[in-house]
C-alpha positions in Angstrom: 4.7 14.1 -6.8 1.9 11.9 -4.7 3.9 9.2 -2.4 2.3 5.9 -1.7 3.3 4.2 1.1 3.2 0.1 0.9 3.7 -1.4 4.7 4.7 -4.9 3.9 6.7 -7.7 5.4 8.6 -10.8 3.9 7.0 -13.7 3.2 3.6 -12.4 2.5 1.7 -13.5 -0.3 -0.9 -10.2 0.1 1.4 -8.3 0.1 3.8 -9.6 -2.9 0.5 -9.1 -4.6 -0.4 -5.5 -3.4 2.9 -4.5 -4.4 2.1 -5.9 -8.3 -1.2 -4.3 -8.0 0.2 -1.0 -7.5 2.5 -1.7 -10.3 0.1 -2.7 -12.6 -2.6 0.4 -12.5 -1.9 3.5 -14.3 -3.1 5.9 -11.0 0.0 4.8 -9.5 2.2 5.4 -11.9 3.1 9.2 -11.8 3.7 8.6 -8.1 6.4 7.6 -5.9 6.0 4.0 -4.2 7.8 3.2 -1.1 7.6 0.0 0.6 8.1 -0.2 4.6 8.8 -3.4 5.9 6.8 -3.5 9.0 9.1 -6.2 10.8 12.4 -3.8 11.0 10.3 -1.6 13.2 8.1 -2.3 17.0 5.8 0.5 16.4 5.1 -0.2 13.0 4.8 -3.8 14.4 2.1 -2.6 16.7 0.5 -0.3 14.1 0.3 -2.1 11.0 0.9 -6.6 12.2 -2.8 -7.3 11.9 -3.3 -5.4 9.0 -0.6 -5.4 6.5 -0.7 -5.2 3.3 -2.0 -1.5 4.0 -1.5 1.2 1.6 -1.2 5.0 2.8 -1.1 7.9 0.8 -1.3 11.1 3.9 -3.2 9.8 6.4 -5.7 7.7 4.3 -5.3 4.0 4.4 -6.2 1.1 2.9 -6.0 -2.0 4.6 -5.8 -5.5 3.5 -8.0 -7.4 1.9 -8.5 -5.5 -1.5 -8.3 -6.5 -4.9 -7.3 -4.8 -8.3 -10.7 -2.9 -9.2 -11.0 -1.8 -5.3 -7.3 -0.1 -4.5 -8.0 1.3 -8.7 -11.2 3.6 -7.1 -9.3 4.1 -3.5 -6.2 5.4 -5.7 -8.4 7.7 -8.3 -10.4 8.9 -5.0 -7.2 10.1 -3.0 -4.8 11.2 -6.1 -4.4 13.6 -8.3 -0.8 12.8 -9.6 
C-alpha cells in the first residue's frame, strides 16, 4: 500500500482543507494517509514552514496552493494503489 504523507500544522485553514481533499478523492483512498505536524519538529520547521500544506508520496511533492481537480491529476500521476 501507497503512503501519502500530509505535512500540516494546527491552525491552518489550507491545510484543514488539504486534509478533506484527500479524503474526499477516490485516488487516495486505497492508500495510507499520514499527517506530520511540522511544528513538533525544527527540521521539518525549516523544510516544510513556507510551504505547508505539502503533500509527499516518495520523494514527489506537492506544495500548497492546490485545489481539488489539481492534487486529483498530481495523485492519479504518482499512484498506482
Amino acid at each position: 500500500m501507497r503512503e501519502i504523507i500530509l505535512y500540516t500544522t494546527q491552525h491552518c485553514s489550507l491545510c484543514d482543507a488539504a486534509f478533506d481533499m484527500l479524503l474526499s478523492l477516490p485516488e487516495a483512498r486505497a492508500c495510507s494517509l499520514t499527517t506530520l505536524d511540522i511544528a513538533t519538529d525544527e527540521i521539518l520547521m525549516d523544510q516544510f514552514g513556507e510551504r505547508i500544506p505539502v503533500v509527499a508520496i516518495g520523494d514527489a511533492q506537492l506544495d500548497a496552493p492546490f485545489d481539488a481537480p489539481t492534487l486529483q491529476r498530481w495523485l492519479k500521476n504518482k499512484i498506482s494503489c
